[in-house]
N, C-alpha and C positions, 0 to 999 in steps of 0.2 A: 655653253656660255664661254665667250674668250674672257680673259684676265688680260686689262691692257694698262699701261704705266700713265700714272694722272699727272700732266705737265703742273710745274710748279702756279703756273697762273691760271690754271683752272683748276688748281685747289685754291686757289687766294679769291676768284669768283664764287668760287664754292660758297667759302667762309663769307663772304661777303653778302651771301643771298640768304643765307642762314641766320645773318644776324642781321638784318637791316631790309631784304627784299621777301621774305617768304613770310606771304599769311599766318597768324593765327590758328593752328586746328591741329586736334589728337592725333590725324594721321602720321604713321612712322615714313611715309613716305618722302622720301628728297627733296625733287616734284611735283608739286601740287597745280590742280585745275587752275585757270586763272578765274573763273568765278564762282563763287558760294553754292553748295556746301565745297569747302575746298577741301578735298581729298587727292591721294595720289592717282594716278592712272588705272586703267584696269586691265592692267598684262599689254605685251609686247605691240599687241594691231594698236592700239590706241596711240602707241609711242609712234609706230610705223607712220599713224597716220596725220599726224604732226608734222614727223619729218616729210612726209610726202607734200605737204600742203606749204610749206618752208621751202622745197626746192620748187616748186612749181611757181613759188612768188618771188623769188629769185629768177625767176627766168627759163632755169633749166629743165629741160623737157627730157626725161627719162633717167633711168641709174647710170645708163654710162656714160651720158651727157656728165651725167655729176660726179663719178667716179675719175673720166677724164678731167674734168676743172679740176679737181682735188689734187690727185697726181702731179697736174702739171704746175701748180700752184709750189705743192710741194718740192717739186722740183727746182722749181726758180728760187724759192728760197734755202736751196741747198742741202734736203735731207736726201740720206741716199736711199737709192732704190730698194735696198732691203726692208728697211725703213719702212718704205711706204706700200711695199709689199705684205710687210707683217700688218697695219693697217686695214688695207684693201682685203687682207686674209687671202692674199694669195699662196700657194702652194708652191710655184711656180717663176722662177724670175722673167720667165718669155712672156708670161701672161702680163705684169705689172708694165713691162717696157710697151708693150700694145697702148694701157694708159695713157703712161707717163713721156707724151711724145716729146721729142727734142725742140724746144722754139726757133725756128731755123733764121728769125728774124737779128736774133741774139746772135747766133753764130758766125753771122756774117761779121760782126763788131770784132771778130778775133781772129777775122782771116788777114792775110797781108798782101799788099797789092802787088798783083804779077806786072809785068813787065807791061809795058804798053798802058798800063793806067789803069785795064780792067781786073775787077776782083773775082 
């Protein structure tokens, strides 16, 4: 099991579901079923198969389909690749840059115009 740092505004969702969005019921669990009897999940597949059914209505068709948007996401919005390496659980920094591709659309916006007009 990793240990990973809870941003401050997914502890204030936390709070928020705790006291205003989460069912009624004895389970100690976080997460509860969305319908009755509402209990928490029942170990890891069930979680898995959640999130599986979350990315595939989102659009995205496989892990690295969504590993890649993740990455690159995080990237544009500036965390650095350690970062999103520790995340992805990678091992490796050559693995996460495979990810975490450069948007070459962006790039061009910082290049300077050579001589003759083209960039």
């Amino acid at each position: 099991m990793a240990i990973m740092p809870l941003p401050p505004d997914v502890g204030a969702a936390i709070a928020n579901y705790l006291q205003d969005g989460r069912p009624r019921s004895d389970s100690r669990s976080l997460i509860l079923l969305a319908v009755a009897p509402y209990a928490g999940f029942k170990g890891a597949p069930a979680v898995q198969t959640v999130a599986r059914k979350a990315i595939r209505h989102a659009g995205i068709t496989g892990l690295h389909a969504f590993c890649h948007s993740l990455a690159t996401g995080l990237l544009r919005s500036g965390a650095p690749l350690t970062e999103i390496g520790q995340l992805l659980r990678h091992e490796q920094p050559d693995t996460t840059r495979i990810y975490a591709k450069v948007d070459i659309g962006n790039l061009h916006t910082l290049s300077q115009t050579w001589l003759g007009g083209a960039q």
